[in-house]
C-alpha positions in Angstrom: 0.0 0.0 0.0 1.5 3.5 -0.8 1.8 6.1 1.5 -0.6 8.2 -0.1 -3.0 5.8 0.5 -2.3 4.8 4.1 -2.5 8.7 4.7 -6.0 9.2 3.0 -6.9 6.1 5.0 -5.8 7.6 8.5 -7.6 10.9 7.4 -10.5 9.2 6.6 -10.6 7.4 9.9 -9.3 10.4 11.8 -12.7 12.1 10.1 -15.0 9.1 11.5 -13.7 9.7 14.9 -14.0 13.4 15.0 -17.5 12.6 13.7 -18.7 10.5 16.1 -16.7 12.4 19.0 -18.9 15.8 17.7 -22.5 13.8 17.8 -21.7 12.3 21.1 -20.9 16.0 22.3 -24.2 17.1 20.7 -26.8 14.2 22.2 -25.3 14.7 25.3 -26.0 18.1 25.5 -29.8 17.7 25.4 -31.6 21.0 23.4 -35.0 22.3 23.1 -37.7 19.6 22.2 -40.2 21.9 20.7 -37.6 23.9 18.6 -38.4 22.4 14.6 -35.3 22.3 12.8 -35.4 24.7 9.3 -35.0 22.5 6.4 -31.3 23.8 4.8 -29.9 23.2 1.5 -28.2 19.5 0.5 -25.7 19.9 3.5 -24.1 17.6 5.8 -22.9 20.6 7.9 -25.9 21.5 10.6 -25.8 23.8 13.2 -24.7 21.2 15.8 -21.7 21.8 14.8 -20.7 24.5 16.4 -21.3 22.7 19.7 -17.5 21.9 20.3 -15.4 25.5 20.6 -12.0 24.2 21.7 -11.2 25.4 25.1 -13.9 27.7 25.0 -16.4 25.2 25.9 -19.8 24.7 24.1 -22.1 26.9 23.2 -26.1 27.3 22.7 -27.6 27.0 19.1 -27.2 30.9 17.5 -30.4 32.9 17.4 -30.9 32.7 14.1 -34.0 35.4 14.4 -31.1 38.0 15.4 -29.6 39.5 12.3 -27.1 41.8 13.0 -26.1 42.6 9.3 -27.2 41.1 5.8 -25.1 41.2 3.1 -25.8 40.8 -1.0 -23.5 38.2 -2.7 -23.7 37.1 -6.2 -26.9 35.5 -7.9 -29.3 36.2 -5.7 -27.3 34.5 -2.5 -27.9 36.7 1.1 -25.4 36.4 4.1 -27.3 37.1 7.0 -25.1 37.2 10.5 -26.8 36.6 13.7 -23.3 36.8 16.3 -20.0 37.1 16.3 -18.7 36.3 19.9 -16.0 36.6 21.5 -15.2 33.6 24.0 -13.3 32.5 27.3 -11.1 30.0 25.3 -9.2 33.2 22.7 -11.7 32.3 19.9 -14.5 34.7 18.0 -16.8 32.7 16.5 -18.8 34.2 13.5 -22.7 32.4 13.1 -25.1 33.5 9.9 -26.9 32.2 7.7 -26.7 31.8 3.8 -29.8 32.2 2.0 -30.4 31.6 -1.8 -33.1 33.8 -3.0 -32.4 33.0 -6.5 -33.8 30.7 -9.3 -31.4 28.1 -9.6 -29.0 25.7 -7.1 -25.5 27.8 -6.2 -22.8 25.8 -6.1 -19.7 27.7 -4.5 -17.7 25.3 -2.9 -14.2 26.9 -4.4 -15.1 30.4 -3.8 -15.7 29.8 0.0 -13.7 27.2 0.6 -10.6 30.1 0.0 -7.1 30.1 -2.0 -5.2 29.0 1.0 -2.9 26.4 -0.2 -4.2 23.8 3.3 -7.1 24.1 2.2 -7.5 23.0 -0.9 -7.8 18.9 0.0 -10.7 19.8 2.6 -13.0 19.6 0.7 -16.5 22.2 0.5 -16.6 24.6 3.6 -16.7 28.4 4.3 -12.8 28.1 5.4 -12.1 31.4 3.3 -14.1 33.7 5.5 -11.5 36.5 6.9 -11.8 39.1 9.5 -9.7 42.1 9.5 -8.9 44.5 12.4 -8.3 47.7 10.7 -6.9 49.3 13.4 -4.3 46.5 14.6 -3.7 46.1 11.0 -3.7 42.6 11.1 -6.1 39.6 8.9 -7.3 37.0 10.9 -8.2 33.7 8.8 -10.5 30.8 9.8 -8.8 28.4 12.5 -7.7 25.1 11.5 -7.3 21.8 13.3 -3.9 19.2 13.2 -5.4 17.8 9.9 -5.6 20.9 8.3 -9.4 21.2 7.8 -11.2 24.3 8.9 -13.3 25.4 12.5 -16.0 25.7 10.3 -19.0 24.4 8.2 -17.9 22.4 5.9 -19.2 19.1 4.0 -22.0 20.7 1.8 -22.6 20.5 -2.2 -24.7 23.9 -2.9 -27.6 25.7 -1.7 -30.4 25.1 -3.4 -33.0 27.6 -4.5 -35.6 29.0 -2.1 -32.9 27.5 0.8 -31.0 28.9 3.8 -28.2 26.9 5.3 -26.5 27.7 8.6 -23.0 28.1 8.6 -20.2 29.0 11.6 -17.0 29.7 11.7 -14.3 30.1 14.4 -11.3 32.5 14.2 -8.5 33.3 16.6 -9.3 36.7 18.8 -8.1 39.9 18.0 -7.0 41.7 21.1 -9.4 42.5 23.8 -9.1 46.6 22.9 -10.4 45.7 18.8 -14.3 45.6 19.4 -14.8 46.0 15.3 -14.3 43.7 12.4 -14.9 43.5 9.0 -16.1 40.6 7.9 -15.5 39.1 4.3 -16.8 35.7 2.5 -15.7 35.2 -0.6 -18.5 36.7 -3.0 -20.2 38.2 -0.5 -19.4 42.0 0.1 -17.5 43.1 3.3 -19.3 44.3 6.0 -18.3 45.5 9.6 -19.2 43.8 12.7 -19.4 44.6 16.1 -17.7 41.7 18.7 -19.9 40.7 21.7 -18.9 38.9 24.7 
């Protein structure tokens, strides 16, 4: 067997574990009977996912009634944040949702996913989200874990038409004094945020 192969194979299992480690996490932490669950797009990636922060602990499902800014991106697709948090563990974490309002199924998985040279064997995600603090002068890019994949949703196809899908993702923390962000996904245009927590 080459070692190409043995590698996919240990990445592949590597994936099952962290898989089965996350859903664990998830039923374990119980959630709101009554709450229906929005149908999304033709994703594997649900909100659930951002149950595990690092060292920052768990969090509740995002408020996804709370826009704090909505943003236009290309045929007909809407970015609609609901937080960006600061937490305990040095992490921000950025929750929205992606709507599309247009005719036809958007497939963006290389727009999203980023140039980053890591990135490219991960597969569909939003990894190429980037805040900048303008004031520190400094880009902060979605976190990654020892395999390389991002802190992030990941695992989708497209969005469908008429759908929304959920997405998070988790960055490092810009310094306690930066309270402001922009925020950029690729294809979406910028906007600035204000950090809670």
């Amino acid at each position: 067997m080459s070692i190409r192969r043995i590698l996919k194979a240990r990445r592949g299992a590597a994936a099952v574990v962290v898989t089965a480690a996350l859903a664990l996490t998830v039923a374990g932490c119980g959630g709101d009977g009554n709450k229906k669950e929005e149908p999304s797009s033709s994703s594997s990636s649900k909100p659930s996912d951002k149950g595990d922060k690092g060292s920052g602990g768990a969090s509740a499902q995002p408020d996804t009634s709370k826009v704090i800014a909505t943003v236009q991106g290309k045929d007909g697709m809407v970015l609609k944040v609901n937080s960006i948090e600061r937490d305990s563990g040095g992490f921000v974490t950025v929750n929205a949702v992606v709507e599309n309002t247009g005719s036809a199924a958007y497939y963006a998985t290389t727009e999203w996913r980023g140039t980053e040279e890591e990135l490219r064997g991960g597969g569909q995600s939003v990894g190429g989200a980037t805040l900048v603090d303008k004031v520190g002068k400094k880009r902060y890019y979605v976190l990654r874990d020892t395999e390389g994949r991002c802190l992030c949703t990941s695992g989708f196809t497209q969005v469908d038409a008429g759908k929304k899908m959920p997405i998070f993702m988790q960055f490092p923390a810009p310094p306690e004094s930066t309270t402001q962000v922009d925020f950029q996904l690729p294809s979406f245009q910028n906007t600035t945020l204000e950090i809670s927590g």
